[in-house]
TORKOL-4160 file (C-alpha; in steps of 0.2 Angstrom, whole numbers, padded with zeros to 4 digits, m for minus):
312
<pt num="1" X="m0028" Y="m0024" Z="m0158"/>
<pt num="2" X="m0036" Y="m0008" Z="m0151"/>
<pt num="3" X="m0025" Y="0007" Z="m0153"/>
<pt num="4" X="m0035" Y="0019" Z="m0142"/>
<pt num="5" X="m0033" Y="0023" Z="m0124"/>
<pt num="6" X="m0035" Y="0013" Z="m0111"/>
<pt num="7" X="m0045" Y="0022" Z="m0094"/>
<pt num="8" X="m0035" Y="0028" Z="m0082"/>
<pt num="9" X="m0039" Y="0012" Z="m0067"/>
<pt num="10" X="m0031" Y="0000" Z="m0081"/>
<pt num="11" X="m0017" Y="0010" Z="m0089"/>
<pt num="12" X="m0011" Y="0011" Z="m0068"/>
<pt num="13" X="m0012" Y="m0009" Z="m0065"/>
<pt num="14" X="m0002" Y="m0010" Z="m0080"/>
<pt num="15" X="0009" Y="0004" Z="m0076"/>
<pt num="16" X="0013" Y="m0004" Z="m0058"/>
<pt num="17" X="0005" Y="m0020" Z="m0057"/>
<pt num="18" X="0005" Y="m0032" Z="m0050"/>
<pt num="19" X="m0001" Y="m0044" Z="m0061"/>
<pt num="20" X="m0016" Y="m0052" Z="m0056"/>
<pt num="21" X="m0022" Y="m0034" Z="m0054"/>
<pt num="22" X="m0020" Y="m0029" Z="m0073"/>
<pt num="23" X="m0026" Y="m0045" Z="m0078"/>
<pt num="24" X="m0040" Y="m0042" Z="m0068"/>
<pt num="25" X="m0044" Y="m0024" Z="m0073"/>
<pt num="26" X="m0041" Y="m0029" Z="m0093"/>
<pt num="27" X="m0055" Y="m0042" Z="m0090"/>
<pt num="28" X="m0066" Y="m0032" Z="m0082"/>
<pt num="29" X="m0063" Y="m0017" Z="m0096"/>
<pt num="30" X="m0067" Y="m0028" Z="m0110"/>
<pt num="31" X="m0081" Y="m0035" Z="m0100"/>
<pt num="32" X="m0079" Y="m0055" Z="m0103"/>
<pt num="33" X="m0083" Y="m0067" Z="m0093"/>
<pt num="34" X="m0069" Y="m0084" Z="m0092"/>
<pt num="35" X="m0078" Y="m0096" Z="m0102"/>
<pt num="36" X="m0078" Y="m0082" Z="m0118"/>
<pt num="37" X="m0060" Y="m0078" Z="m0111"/>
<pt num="38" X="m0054" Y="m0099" Z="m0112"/>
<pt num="39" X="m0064" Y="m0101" Z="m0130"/>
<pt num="40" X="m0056" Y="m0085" Z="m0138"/>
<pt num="41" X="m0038" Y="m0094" Z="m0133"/>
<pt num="42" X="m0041" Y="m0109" Z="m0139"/>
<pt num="43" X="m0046" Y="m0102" Z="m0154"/>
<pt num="44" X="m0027" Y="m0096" Z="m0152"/>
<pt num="45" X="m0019" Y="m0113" Z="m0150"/>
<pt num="46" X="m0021" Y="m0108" Z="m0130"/>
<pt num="47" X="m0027" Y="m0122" Z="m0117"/>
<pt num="48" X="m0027" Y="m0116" Z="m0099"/>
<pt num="49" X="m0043" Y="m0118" Z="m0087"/>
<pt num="50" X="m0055" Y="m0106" Z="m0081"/>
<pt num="51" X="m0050" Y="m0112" Z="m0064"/>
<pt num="52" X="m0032" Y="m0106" Z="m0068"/>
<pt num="53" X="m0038" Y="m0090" Z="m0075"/>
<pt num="54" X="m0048" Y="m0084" Z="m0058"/>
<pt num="55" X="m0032" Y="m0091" Z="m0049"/>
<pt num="56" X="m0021" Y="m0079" Z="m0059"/>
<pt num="57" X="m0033" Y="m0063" Z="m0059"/>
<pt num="58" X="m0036" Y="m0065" Z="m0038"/>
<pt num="59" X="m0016" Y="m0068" Z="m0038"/>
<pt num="60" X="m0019" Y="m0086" Z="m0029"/>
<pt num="61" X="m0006" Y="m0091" Z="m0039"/>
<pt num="62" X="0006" Y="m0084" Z="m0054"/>
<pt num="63" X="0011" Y="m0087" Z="m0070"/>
<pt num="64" X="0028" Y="m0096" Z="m0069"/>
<pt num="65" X="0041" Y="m0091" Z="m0080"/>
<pt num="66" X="0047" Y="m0096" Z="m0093"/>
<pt num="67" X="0033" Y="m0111" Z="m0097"/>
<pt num="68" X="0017" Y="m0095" Z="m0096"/>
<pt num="69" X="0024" Y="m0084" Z="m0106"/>
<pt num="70" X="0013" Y="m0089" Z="m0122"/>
<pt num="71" X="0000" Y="m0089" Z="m0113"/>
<pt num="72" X="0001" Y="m0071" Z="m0105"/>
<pt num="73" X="0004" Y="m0066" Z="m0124"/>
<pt num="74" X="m0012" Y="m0073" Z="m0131"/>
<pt num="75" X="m0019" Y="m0063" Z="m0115"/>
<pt num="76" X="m0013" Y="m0049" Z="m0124"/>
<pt num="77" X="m0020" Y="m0051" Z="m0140"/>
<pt num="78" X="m0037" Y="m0058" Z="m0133"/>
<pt num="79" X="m0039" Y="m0043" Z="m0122"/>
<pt num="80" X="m0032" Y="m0031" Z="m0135"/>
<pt num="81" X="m0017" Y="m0025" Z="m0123"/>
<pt num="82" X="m0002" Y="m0018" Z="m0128"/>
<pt num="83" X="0014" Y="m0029" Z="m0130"/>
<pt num="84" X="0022" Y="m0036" Z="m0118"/>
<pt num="85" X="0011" Y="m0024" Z="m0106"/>
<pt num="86" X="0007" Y="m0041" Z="m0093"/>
<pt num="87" X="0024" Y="m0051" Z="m0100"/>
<pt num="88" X="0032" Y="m0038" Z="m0090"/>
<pt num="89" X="0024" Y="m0039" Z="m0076"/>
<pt num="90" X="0026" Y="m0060" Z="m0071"/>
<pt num="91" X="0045" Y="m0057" Z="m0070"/>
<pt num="92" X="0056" Y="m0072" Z="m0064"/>
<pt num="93" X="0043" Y="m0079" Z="m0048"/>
<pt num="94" X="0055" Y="m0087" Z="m0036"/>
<pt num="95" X="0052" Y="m0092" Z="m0017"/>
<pt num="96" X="0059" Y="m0078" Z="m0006"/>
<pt num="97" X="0073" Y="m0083" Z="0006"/>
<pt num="98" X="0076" Y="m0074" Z="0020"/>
<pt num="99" X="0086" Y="m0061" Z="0011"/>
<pt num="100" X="0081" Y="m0062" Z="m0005"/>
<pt num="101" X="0067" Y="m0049" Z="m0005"/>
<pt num="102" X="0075" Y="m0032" Z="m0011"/>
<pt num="103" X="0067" Y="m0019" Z="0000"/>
<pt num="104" X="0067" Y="0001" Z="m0008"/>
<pt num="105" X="0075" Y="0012" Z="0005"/>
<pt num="106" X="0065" Y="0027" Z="0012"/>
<pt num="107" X="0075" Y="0037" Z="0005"/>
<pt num="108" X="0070" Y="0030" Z="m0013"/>
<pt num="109" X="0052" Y="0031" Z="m0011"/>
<pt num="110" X="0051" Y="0048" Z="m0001"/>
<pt num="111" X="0063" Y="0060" Z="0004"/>
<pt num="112" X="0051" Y="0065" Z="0017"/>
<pt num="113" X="0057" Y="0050" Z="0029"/>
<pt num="114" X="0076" Y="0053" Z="0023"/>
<pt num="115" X="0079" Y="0052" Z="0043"/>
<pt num="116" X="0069" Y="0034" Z="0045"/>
<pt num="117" X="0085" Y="0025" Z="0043"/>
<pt num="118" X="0094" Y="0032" Z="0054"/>
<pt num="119" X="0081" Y="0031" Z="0068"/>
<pt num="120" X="0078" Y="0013" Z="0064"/>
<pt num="121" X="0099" Y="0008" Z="0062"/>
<pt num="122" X="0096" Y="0015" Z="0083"/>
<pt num="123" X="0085" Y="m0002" Z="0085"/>
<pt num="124" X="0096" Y="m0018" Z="0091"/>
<pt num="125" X="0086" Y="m0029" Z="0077"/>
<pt num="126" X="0091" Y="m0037" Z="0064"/>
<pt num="127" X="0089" Y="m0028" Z="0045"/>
<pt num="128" X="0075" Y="m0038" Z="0041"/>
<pt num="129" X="0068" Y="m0037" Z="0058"/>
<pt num="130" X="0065" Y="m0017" Z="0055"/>
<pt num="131" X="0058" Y="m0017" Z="0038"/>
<pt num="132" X="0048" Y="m0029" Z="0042"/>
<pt num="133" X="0051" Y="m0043" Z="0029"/>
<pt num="134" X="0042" Y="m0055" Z="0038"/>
<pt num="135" X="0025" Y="m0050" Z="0038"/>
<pt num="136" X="0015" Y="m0047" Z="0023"/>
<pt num="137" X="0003" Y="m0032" Z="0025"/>
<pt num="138" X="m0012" Y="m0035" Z="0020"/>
<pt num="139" X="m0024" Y="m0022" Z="0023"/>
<pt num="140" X="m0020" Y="m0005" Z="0034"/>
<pt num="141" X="m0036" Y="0006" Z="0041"/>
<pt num="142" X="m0029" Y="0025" Z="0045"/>
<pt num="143" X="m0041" Y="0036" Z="0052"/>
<pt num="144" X="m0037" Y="0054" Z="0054"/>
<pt num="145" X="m0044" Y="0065" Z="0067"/>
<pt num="146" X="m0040" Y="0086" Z="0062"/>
<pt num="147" X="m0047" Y="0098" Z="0073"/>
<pt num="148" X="m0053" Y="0116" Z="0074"/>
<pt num="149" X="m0038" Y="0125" Z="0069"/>
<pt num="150" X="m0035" Y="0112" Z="0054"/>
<pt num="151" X="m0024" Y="0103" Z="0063"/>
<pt num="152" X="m0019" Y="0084" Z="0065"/>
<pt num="153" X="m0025" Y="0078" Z="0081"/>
<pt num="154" X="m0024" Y="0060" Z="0083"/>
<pt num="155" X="m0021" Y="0045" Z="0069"/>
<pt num="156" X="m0027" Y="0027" Z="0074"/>
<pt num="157" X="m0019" Y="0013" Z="0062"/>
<pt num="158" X="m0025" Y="m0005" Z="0061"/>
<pt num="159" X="m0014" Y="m0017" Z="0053"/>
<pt num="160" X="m0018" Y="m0033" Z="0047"/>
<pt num="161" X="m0002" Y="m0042" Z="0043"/>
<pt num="162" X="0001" Y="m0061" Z="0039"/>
<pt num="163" X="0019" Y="m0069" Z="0042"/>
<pt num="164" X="0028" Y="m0077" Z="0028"/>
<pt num="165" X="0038" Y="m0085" Z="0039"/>
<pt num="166" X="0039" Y="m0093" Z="0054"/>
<pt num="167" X="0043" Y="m0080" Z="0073"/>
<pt num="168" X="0039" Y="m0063" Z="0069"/>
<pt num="169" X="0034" Y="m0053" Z="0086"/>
<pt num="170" X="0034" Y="m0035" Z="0082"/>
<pt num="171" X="0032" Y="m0024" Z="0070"/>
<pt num="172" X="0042" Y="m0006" Z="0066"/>
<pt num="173" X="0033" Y="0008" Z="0061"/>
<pt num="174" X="0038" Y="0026" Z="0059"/>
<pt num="175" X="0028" Y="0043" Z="0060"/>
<pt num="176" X="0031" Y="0061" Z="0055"/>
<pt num="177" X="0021" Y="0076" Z="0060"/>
<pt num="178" X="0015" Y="0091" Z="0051"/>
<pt num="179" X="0026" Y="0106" Z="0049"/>
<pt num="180" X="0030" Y="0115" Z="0068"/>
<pt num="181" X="0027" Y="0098" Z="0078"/>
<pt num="182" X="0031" Y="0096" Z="0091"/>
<pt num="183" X="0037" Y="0077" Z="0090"/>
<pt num="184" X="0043" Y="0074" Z="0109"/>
<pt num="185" X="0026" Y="0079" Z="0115"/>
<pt num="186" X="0019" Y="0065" Z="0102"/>
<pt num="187" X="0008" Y="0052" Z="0113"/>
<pt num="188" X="0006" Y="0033" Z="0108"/>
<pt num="189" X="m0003" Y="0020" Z="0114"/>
<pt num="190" X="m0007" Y="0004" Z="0111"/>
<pt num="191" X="m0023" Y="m0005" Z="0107"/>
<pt num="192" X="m0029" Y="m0025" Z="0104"/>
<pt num="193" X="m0016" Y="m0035" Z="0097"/>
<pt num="194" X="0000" Y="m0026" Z="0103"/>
<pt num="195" X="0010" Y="m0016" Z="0116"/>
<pt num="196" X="0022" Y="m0003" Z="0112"/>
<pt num="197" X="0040" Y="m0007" Z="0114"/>
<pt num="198" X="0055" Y="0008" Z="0112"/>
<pt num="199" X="0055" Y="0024" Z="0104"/>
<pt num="200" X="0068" Y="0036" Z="0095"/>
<pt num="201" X="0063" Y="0052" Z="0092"/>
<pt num="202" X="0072" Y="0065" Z="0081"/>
<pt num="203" X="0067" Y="0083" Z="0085"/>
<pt num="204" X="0074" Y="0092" Z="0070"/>
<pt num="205" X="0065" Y="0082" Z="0059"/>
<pt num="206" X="0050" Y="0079" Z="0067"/>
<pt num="207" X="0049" Y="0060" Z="0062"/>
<pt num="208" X="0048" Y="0045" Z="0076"/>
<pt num="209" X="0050" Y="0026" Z="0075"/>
<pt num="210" X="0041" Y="0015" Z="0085"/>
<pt num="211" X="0041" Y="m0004" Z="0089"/>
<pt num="212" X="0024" Y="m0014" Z="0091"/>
<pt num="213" X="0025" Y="m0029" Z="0101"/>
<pt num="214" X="0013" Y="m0045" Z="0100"/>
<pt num="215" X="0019" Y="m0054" Z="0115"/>
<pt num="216" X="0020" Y="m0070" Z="0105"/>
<pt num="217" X="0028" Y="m0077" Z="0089"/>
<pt num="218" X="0017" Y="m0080" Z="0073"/>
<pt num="219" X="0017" Y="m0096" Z="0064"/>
<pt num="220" X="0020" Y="m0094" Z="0047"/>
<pt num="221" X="0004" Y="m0091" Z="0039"/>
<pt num="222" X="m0005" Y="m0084" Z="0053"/>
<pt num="223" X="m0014" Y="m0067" Z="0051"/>
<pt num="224" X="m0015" Y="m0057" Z="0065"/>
<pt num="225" X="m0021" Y="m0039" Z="0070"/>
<pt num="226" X="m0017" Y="m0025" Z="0080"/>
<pt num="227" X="m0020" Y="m0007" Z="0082"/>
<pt num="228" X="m0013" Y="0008" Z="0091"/>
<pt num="229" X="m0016" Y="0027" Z="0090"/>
<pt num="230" X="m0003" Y="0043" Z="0089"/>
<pt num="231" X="m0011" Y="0058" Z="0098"/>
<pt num="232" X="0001" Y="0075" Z="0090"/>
<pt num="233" X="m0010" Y="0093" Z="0090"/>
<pt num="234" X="0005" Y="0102" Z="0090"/>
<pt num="235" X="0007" Y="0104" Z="0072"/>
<pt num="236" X="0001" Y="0117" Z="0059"/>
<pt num="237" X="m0014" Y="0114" Z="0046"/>
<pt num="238" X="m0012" Y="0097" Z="0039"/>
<pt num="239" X="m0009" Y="0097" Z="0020"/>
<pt num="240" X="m0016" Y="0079" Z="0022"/>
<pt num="241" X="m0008" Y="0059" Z="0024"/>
<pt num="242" X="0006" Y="0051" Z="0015"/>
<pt num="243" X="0008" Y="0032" Z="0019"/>
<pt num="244" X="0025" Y="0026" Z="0013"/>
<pt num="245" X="0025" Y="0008" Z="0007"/>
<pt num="246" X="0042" Y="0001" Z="0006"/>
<pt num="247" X="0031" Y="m0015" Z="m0003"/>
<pt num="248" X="0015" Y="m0020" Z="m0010"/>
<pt num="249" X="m0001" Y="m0020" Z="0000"/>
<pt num="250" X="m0019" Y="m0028" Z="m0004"/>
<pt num="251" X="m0029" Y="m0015" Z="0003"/>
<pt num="252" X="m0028" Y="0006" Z="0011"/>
<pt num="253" X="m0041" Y="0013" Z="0019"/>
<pt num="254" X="m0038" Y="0031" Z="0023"/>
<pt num="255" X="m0050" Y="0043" Z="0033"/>
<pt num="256" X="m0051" Y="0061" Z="0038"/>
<pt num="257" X="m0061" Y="0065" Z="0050"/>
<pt num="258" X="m0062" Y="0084" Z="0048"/>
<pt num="259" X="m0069" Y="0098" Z="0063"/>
<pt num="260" X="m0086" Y="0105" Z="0060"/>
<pt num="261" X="m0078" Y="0122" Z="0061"/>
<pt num="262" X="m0063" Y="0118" Z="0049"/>
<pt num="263" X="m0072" Y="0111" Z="0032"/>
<pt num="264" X="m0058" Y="0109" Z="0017"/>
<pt num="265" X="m0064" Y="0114" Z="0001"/>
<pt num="266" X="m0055" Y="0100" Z="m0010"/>
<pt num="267" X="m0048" Y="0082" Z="m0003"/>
<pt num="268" X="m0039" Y="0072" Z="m0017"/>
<pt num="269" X="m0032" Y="0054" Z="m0016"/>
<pt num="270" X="m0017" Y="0048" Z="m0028"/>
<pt num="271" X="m0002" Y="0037" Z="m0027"/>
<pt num="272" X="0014" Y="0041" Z="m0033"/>
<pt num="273" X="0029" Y="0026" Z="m0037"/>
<pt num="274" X="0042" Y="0038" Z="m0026"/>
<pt num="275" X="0042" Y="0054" Z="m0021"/>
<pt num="276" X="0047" Y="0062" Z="m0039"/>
<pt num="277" X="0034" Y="0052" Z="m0048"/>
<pt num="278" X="0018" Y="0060" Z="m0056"/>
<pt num="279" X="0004" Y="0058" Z="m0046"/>
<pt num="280" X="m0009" Y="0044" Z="m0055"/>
<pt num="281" X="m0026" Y="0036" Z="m0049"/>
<pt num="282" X="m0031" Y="0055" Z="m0044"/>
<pt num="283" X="m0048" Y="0055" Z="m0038"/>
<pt num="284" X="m0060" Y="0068" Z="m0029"/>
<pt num="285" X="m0067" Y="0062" Z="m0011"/>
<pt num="286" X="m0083" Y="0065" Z="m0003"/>
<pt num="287" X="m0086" Y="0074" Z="0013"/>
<pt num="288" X="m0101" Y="0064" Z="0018"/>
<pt num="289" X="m0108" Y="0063" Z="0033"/>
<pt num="290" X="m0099" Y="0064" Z="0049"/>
<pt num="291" X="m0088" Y="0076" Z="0041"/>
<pt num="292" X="m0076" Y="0060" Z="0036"/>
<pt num="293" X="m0068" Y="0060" Z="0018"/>
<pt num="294" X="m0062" Y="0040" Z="0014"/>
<pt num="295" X="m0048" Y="0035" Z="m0001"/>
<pt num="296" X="m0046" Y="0015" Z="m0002"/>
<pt num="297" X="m0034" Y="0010" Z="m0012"/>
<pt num="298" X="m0034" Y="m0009" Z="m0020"/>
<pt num="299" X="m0016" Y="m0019" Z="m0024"/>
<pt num="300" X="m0005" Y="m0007" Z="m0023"/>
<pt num="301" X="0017" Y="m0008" Z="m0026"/>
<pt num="302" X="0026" Y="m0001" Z="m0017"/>
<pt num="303" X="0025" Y="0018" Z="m0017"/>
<pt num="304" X="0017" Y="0033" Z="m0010"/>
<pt num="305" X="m0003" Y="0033" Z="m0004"/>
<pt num="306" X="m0008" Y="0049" Z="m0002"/>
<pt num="307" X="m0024" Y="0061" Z="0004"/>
<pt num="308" X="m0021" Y="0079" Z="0000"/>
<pt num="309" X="m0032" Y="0093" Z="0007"/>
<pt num="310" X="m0036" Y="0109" Z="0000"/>
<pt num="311" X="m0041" Y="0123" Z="0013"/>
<pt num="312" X="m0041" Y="0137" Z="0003"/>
């Protein structure tokens, strides 16, 4: 087995997973393609197909437990991995039930929405309802508008979400502003895909929780998309975006679009497993043109996403 260090993109997936995203990363490190991969296991004693292999690595499907576990461990040895570094990650994989999923609270991923709760306890819905358990994100696009005085001025979001189960008909989201905003001057409104519902807004805090109506219920399975956009101005300069996700996500695109008369001079993307976590995946952005700085971010857990600007 290879003893040295693995590169940064791989050591993360195996770090935080999920799975088919550290398979996919060792592979792609070690530069085989399935057939070499499927001929180097059976050399092992290993039958598995190729087809199953590009259903594992595109997380199509999952390992099931306990019946995979060889196979994950000749995975390791093939792709020179450390032990148990993809074992760990297949866990016990059970259909969720209603309230099987355990979601982290706010306050467990960031102390920055401590108040989120509490806004969201004021919403007659049910627990599930408001962290919206029955929807599965699969992209979110945030672009960020800052003006001339560094400040954030507007934030359009677009979701696409896909419903685990059947009659989902809204979505909650919360929002805090930059330090000094004023959050019951914040505008929102609505774009394709949704209309916005009630509001709770806590002053002291500056943070805000919203409700996004579809006007219809999903059928499980279906993917829909909506979009809406929060219009602030009030607050100081930005230090940059932190998207809170209380669960995994296939795809972020974050972008800040920054005032011709305000340039930053460093804007980094990371993520962060909670708010106390070190920073990992840390990667310098590009101003391009049109003054817009983008982080995507691939398969993430559940954590912090994050864009920090440096004005000085």
């Amino acid at each position: 087995m290879d003893n040295g260090p693995l590169p940064e993109r791989l050591g993360d997936a195996l770090r935080y997973g999920p799975f088919h995203r550290a398979l996919r990363e060792a592979i792609e490190y070690r530069g085989l393609s399935l057939t070499r991969l499927t001929a180097h296991l059976d050399r092992l004693g290993v039958k598995i197909g190729q087809s199953t292999l590009s259903y594992w690595q595109r997380g199509l499907r999952h390992p099931e437990v306990p019946r995979s576990v060889d196979t994950v461990r000749a995975l390791e040895t093939v792709l020179r991995l450390p032990s148990d570094s993809l074992v760990v990650l297949i866990g016990p994989r059970q259909r969720a039930g209603r309230h099987d999923e355990v979601v982290p609270k706010f306050t467990e991923v960031s102390r920055v929405w401590q108040d989120a709760p509490a806004l969201l306890a004021e919403f007659d819905a049910a627990p599930e309802t408001k962290t919206n358990a029955d929807l599965r994100i699969e992209s979110v696009h945030d672009f960020i508008q800052l003006g001339a005085h560094r400040e954030q001025r507007s934030q359009t979001t677009r979701f696409v979400v896909t419903a685990a189960r059947p009659g989902p008909d809204r979505y909650f989201a919360t929002w805090g502003g930059d330090e000094g905003c004023l959050i019951d001057r914040v505008e929102i409104a609505s774009a394709e895909g949704c209309r916005l519902g009630r509001v709770r807004r806590q002053p002291a805090s500056g943070v805000m929780a919203m409700e996004f109506l579809f006007d219809r219920h999903l059928a499980e399975g279906e993917t829909h998309v909506f979009c809406f956009t929060i219009a602030d101005g009030s607050g100081g300069p930005s230090p940059g975006m932190q998207r809170t996700f209380l669960r995994g996500v296939g795809s972020y695109l974050i972008q800040l679009g920054f005032h011709r008369r305000a340039m930053p001079s460093r804007v980094v993307r990371q993520f962060r497993a909670h708010d106390q976590a070190e920073p990992v995946g840390r990667e310098g952005l590009v101003c391009g043109l049109g003054r817009v700085s983008s982080g995507y971010f691939t398969n993430l857990p559940a954590g912090l996403a994050e864009v920090v600007i440096d004005w000085a």
